[in-house]
Predicted model as a PDB file, atoms N, CA, C, CB and O in Angstrom, pLDDT in the B-factor column:
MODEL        1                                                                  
ATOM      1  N   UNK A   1       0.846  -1.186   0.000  1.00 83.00           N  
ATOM      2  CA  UNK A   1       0.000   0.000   0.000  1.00 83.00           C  
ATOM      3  C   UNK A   1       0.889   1.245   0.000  1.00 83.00           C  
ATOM      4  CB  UNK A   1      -0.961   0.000   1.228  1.00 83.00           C  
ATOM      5  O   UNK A   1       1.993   1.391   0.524  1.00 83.00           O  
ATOM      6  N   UNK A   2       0.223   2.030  -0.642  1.00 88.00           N  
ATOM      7  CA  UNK A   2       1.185   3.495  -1.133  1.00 88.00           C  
ATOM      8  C   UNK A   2       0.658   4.411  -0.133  1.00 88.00           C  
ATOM      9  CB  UNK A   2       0.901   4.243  -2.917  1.00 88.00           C  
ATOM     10  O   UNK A   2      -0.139   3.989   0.705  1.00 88.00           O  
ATOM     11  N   UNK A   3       1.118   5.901  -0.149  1.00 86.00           N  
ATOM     12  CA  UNK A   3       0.633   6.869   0.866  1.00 86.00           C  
ATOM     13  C   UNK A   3      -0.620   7.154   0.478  1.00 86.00           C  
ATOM     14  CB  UNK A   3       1.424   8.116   1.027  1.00 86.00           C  
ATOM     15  O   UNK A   3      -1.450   7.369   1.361  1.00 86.00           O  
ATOM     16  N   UNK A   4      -1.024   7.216  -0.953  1.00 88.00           N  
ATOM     17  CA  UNK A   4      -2.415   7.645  -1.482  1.00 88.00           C  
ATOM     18  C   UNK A   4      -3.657   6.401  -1.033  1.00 88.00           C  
ATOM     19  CB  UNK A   4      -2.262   7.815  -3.343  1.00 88.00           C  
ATOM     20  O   UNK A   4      -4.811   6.749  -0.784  1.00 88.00           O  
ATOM     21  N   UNK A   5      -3.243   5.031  -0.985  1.00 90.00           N  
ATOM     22  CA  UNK A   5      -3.976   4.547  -0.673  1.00 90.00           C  
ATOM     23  C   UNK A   5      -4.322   4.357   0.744  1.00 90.00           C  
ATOM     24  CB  UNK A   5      -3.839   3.832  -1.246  1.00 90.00           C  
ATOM     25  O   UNK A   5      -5.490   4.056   0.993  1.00 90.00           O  
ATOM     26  N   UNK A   6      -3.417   4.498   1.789  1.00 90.00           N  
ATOM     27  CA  UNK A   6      -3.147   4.784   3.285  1.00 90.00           C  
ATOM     28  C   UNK A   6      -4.551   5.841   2.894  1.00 90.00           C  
ATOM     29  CB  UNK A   6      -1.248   5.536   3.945  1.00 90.00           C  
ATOM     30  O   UNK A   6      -5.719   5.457   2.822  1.00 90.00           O  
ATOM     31  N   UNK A   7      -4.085   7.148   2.693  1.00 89.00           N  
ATOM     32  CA  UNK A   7      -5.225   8.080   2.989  1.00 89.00           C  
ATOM     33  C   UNK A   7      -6.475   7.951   2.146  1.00 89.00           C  
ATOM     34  CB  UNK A   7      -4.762   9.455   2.849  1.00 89.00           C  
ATOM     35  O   UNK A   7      -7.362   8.780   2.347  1.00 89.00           O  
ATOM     36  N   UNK A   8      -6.612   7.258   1.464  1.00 90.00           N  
ATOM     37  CA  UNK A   8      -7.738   6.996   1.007  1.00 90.00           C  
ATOM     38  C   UNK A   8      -8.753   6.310   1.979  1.00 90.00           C  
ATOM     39  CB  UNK A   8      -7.497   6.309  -0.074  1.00 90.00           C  
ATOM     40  O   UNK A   8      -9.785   6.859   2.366  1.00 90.00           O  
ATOM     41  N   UNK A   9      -8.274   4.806   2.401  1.00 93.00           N  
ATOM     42  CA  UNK A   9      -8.346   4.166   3.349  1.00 93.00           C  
ATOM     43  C   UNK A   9      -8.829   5.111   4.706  1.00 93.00           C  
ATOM     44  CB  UNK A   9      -7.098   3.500   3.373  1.00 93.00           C  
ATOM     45  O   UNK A   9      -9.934   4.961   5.227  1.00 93.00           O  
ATOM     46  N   UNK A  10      -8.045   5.881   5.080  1.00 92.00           N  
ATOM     47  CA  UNK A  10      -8.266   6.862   6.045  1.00 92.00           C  
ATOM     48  C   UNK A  10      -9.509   7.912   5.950  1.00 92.00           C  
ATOM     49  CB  UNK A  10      -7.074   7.563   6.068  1.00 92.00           C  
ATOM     50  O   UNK A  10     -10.001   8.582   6.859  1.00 92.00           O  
ATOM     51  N   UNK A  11      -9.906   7.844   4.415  1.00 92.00           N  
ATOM     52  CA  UNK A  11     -10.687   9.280   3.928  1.00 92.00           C  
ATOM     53  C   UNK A  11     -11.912   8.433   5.041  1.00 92.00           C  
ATOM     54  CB  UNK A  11     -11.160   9.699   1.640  1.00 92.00           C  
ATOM     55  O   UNK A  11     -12.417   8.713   6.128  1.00 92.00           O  
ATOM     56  N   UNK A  12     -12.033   7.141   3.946  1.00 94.00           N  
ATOM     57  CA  UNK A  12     -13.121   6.554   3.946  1.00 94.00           C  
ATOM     58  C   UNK A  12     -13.814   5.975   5.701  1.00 94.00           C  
ATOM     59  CB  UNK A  12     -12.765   5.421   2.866  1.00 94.00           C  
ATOM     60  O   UNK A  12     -14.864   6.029   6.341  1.00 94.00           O  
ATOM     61  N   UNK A  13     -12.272   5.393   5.853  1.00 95.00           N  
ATOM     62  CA  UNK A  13     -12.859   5.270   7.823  1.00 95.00           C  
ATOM     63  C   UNK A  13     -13.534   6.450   8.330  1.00 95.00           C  
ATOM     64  CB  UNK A  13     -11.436   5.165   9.120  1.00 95.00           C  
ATOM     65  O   UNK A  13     -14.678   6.497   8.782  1.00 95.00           O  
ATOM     66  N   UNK A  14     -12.641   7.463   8.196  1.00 95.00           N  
ATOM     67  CA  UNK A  14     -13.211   8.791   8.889  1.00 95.00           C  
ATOM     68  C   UNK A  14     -14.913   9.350   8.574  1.00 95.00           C  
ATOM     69  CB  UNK A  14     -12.144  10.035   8.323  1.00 95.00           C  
ATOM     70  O   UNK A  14     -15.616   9.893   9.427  1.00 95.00           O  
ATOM     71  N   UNK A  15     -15.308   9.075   7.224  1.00 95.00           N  
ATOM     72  CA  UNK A  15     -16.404   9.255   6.923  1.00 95.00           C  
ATOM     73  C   UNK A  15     -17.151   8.110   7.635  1.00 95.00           C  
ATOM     74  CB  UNK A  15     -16.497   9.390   5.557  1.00 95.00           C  
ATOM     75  O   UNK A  15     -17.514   8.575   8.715  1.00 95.00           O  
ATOM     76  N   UNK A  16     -17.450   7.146   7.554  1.00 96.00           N  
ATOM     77  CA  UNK A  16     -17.799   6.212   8.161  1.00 96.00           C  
ATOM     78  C   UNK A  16     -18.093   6.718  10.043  1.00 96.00           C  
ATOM     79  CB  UNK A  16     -16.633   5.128   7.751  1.00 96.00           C  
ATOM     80  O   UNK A  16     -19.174   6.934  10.591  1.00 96.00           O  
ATOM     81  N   UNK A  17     -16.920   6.767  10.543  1.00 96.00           N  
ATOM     82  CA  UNK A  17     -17.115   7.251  11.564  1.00 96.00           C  
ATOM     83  C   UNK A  17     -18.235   8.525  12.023  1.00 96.00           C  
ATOM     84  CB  UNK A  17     -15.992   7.451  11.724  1.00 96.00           C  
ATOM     85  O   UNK A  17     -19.187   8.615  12.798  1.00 96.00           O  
ATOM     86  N   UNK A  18     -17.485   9.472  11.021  1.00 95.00           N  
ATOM     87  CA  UNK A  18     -18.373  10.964  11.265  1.00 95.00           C  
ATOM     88  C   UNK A  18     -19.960  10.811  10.787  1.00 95.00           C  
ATOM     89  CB  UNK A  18     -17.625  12.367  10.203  1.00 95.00           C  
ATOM     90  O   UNK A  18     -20.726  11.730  11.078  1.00 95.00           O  
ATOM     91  N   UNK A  19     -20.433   9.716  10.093  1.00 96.00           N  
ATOM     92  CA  UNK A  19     -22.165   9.532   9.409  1.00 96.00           C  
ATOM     93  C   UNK A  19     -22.376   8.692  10.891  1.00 96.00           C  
ATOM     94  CB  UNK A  19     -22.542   8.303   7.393  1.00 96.00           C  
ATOM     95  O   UNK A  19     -23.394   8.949  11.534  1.00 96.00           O  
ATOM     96  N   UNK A  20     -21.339   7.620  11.458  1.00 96.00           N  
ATOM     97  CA  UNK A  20     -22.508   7.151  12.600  1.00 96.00           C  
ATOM     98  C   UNK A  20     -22.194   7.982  14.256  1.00 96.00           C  
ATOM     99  CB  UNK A  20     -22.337   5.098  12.833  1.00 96.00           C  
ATOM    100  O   UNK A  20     -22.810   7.817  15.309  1.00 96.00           O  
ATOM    101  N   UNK A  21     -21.385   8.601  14.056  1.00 94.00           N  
ATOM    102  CA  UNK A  21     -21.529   9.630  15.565  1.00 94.00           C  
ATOM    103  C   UNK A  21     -23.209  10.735  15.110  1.00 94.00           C  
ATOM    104  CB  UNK A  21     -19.458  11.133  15.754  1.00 94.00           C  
ATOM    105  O   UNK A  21     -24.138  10.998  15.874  1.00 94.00           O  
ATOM    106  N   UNK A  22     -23.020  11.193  13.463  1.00 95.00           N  
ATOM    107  CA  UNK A  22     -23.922  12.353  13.450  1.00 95.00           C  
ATOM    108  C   UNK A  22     -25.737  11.160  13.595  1.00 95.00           C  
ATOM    109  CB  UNK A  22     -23.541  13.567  11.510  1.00 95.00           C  
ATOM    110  O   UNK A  22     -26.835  11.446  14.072  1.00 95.00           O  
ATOM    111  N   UNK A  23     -25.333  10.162  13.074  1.00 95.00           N  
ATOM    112  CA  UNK A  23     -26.547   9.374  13.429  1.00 95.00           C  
ATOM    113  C   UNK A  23     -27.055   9.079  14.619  1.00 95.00           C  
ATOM    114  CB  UNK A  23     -26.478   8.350  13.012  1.00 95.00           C  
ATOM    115  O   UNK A  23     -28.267   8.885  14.703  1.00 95.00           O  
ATOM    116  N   UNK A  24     -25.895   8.951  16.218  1.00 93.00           N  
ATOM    117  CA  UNK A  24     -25.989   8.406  17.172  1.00 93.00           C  
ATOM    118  C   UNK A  24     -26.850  10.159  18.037  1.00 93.00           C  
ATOM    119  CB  UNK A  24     -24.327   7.582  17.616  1.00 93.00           C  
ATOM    120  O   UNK A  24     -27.743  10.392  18.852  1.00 93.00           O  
ATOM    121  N   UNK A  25     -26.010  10.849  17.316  1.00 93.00           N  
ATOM    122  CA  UNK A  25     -26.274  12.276  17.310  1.00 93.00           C  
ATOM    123  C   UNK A  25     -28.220  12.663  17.527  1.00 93.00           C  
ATOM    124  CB  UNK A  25     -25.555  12.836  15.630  1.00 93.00           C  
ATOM    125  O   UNK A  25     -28.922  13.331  18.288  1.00 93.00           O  
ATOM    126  N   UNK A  26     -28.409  11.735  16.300  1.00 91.00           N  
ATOM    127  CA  UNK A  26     -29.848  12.097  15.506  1.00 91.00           C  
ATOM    128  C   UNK A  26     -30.965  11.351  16.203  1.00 91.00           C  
ATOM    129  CB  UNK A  26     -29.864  11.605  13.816  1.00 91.00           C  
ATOM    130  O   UNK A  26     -32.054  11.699  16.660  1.00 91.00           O  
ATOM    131  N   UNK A  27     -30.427  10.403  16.138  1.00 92.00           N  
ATOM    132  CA  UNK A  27     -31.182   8.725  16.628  1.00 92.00           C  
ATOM    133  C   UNK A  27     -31.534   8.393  18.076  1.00 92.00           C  
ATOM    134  CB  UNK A  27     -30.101   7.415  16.320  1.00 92.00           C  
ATOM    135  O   UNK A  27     -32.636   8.157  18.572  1.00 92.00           O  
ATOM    136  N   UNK A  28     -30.111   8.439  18.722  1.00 90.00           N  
ATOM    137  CA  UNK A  28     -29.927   8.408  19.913  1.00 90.00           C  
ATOM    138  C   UNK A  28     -30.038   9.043  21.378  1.00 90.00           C  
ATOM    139  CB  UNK A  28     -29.296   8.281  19.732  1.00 90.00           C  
ATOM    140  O   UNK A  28     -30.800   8.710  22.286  1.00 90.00           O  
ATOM    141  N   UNK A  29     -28.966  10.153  21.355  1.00 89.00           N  
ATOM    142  CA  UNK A  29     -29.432  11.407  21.992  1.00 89.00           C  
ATOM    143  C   UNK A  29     -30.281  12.228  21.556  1.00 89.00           C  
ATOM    144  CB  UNK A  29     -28.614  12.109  22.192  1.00 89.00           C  
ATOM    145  O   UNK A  29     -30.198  12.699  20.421  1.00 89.00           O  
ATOM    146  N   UNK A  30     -31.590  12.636  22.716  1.00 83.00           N  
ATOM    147  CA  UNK A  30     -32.346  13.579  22.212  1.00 83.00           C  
ATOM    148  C   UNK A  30     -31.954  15.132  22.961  1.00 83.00           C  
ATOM    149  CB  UNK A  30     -33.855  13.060  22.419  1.00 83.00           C  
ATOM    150  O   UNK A  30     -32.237  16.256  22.547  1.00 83.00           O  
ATOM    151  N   UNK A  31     -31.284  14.778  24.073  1.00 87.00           N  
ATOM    152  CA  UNK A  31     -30.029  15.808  24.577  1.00 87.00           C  
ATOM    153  C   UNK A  31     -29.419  17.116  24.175  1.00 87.00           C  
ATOM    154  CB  UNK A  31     -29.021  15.212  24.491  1.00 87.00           C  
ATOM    155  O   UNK A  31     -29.617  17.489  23.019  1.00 87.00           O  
ATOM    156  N   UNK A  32     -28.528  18.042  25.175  1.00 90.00           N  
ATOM    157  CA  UNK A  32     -27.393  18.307  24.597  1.00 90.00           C  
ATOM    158  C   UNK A  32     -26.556  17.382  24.030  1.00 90.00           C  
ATOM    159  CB  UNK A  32     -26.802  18.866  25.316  1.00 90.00           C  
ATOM    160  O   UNK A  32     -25.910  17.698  23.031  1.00 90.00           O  
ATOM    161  N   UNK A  33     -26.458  16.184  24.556  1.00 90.00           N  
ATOM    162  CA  UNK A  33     -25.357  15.497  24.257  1.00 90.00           C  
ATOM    163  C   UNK A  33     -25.614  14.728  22.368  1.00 90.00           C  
ATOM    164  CB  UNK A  33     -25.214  14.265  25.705  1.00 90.00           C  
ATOM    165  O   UNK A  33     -24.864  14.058  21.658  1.00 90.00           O  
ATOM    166  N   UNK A  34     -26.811  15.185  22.194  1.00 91.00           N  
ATOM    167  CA  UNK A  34     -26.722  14.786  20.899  1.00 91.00           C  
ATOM    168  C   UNK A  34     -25.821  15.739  19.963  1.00 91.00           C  
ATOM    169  CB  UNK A  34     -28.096  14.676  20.411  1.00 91.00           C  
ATOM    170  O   UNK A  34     -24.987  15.393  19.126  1.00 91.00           O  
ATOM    171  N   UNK A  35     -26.258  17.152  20.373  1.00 93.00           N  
ATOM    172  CA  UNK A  35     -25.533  18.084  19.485  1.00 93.00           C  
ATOM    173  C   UNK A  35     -24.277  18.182  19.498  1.00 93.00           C  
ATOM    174  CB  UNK A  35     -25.859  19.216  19.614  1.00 93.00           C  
ATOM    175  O   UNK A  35     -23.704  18.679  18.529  1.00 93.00           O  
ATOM    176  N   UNK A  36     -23.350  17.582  20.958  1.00 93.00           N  
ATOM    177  CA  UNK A  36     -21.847  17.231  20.526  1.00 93.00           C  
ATOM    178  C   UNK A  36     -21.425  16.190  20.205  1.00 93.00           C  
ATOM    179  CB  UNK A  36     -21.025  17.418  21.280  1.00 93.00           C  
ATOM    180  O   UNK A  36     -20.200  16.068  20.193  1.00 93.00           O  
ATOM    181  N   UNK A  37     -22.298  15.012  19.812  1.00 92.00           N  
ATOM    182  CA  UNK A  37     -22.056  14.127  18.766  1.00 92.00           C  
ATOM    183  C   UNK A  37     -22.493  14.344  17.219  1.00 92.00           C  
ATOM    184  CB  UNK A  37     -22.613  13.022  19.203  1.00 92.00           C  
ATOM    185  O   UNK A  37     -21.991  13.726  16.280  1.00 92.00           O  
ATOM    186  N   UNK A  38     -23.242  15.065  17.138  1.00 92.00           N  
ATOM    187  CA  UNK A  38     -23.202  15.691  15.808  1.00 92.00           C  
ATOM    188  C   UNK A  38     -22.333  16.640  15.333  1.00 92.00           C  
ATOM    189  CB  UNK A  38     -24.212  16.195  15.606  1.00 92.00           C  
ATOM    190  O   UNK A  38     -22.146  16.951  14.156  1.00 92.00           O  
ATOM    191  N   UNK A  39     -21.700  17.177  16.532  1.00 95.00           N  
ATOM    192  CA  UNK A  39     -20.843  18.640  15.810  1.00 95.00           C  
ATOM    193  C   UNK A  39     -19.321  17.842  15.627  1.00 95.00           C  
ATOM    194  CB  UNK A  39     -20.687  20.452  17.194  1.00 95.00           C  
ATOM    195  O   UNK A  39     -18.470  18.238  14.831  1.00 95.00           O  
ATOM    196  N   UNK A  40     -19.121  16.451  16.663  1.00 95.00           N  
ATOM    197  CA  UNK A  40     -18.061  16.224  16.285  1.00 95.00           C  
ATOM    198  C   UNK A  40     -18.111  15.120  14.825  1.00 95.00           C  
ATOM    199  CB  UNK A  40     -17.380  15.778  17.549  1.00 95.00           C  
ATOM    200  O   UNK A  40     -17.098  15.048  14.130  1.00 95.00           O  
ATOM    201  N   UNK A  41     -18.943  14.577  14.581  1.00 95.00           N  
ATOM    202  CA  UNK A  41     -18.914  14.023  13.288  1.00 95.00           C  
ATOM    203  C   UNK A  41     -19.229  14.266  12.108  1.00 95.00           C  
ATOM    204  CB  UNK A  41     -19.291  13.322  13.290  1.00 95.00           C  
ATOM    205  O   UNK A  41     -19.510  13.478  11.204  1.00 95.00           O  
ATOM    206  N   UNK A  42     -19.148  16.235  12.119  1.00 95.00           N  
ATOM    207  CA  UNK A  42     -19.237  17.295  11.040  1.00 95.00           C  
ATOM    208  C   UNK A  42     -17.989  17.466  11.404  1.00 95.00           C  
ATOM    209  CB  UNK A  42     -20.294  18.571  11.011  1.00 95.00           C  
ATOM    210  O   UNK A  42     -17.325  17.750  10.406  1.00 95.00           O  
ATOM    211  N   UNK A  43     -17.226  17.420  12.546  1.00 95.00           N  
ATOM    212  CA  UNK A  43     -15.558  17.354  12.484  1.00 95.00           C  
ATOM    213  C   UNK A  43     -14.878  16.282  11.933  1.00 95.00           C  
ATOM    214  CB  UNK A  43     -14.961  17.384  13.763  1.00 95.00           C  
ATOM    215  O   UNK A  43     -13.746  16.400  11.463  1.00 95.00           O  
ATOM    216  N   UNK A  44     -15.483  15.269  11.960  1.00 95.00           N  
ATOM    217  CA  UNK A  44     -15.012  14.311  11.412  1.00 95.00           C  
ATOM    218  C   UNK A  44     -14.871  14.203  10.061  1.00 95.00           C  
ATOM    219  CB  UNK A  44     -15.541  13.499  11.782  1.00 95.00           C  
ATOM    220  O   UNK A  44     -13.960  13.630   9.463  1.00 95.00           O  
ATOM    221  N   UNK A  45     -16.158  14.989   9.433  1.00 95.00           N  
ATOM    222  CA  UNK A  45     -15.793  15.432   7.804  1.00 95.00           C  
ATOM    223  C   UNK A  45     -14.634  15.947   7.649  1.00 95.00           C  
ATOM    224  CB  UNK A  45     -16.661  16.471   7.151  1.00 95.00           C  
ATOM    225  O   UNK A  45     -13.677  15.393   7.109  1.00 95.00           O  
ATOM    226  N   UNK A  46     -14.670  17.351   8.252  1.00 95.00           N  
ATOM    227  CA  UNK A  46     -13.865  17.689   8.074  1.00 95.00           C  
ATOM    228  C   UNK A  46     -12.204  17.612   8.051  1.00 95.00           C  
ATOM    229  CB  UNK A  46     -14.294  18.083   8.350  1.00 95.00           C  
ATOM    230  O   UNK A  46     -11.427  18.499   7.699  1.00 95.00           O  
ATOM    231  N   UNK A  47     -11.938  16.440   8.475  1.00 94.00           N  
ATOM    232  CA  UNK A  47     -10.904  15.767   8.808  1.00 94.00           C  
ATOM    233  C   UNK A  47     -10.515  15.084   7.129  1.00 94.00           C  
ATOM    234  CB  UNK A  47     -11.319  14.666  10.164  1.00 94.00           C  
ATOM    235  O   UNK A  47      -9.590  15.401   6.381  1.00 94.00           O  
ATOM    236  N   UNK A  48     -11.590  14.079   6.931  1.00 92.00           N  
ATOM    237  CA  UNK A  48     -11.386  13.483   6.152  1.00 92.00           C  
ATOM    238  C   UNK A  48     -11.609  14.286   4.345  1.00 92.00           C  
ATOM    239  CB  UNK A  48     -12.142  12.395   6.669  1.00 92.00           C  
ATOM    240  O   UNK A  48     -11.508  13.767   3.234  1.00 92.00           O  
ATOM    241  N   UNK A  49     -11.876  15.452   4.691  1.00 93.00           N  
ATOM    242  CA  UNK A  49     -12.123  16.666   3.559  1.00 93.00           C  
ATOM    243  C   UNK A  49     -10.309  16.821   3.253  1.00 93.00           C  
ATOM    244  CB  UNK A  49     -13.129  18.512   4.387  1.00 93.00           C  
ATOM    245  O   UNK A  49      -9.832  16.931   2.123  1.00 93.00           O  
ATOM    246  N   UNK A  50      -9.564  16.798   4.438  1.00 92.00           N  
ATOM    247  CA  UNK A  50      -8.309  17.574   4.169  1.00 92.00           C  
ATOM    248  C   UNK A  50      -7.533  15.621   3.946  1.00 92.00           C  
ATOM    249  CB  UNK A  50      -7.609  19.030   5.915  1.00 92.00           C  
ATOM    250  O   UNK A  50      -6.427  15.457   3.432  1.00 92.00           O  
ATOM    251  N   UNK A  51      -8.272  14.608   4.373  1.00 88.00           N  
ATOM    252  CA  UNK A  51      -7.609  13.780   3.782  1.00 88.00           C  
ATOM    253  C   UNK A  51      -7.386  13.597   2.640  1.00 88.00           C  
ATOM    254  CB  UNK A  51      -7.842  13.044   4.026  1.00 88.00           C  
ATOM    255  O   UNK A  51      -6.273  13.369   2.166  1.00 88.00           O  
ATOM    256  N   UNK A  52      -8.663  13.693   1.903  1.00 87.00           N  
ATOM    257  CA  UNK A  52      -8.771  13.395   0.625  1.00 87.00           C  
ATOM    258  C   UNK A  52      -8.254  14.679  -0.088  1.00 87.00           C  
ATOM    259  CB  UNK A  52     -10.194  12.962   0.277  1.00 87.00           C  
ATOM    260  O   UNK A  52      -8.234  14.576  -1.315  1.00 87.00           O  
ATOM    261  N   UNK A  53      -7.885  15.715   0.356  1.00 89.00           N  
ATOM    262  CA  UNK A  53      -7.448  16.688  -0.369  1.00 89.00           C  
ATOM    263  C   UNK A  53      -5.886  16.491  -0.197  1.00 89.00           C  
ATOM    264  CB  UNK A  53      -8.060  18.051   0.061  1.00 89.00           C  
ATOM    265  O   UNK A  53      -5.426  16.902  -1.263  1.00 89.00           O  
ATOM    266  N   UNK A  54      -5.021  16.146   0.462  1.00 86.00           N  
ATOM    267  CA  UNK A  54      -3.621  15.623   0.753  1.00 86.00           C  
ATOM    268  C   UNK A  54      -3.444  14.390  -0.465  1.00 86.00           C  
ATOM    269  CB  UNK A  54      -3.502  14.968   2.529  1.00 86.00           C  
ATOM    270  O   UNK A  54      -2.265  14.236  -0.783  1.00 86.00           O  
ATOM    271  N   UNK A  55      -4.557  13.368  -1.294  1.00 82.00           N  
ATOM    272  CA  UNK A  55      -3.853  12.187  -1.909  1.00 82.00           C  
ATOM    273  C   UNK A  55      -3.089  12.761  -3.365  1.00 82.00           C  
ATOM    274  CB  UNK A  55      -5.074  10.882  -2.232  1.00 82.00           C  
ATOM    275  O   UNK A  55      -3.752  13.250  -4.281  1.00 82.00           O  
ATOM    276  N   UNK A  56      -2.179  12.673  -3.394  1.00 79.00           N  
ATOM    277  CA  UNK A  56      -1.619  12.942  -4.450  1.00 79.00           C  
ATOM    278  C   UNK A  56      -0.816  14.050  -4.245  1.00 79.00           C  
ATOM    279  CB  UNK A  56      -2.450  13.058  -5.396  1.00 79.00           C  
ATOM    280  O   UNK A  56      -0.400  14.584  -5.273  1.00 79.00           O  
ATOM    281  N   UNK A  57      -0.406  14.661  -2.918  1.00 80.00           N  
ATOM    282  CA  UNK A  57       0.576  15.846  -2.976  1.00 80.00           C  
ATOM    283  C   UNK A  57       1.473  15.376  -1.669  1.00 80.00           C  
ATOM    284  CB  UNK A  57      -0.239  17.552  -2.827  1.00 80.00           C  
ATOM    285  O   UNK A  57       2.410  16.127  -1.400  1.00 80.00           O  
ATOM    286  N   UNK A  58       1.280  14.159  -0.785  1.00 71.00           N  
ATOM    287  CA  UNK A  58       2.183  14.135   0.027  1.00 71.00           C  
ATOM    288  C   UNK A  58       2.927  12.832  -0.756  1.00 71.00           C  
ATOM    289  CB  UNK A  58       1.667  14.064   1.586  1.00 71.00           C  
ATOM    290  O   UNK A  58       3.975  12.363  -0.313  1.00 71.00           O  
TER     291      UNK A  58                                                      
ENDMDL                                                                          
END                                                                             
C-alpha cells in the first residue's frame, strides 16, 4: 500500500465514523449530548475533507 492509498483508506474510515456519531447524534441522543455528537462528526468530515485533499501531494 502506497501513501495515497493509506489516505484513502483513512478518507473513507473517517467518513464512516463521522455519518454514525452524526446518526448516534440524531437517533440516539435527544439531549445536549446529541448536538456534541453531531458537531463532532461534522468534524469528522472535516478531517477526512483535508484527507482526501492531501492524496496525491504528500
Amino acid at each position: 500500500m502506497n501513501k495515497n492509498t493509506v489516505l484513502a483508506w483513512a478518507t473513507f474510515i473517517m467518513i464512516f465514523v463521522g455519518l454514525a456519531l452524526i446518526a448516534l447524534g440524531a437517533f440516539r441522543y435527544d439531549d445536549v449530548a446529541g448536538w456534541g455528537f453531531a458537531s463532532v462528526g461534522i468534524g469528522f468530515f472535516a478531517i477526512a475533507w483535508v484527507f482526501n485533499a492531501l492524496k496525491g501531494r504528500v
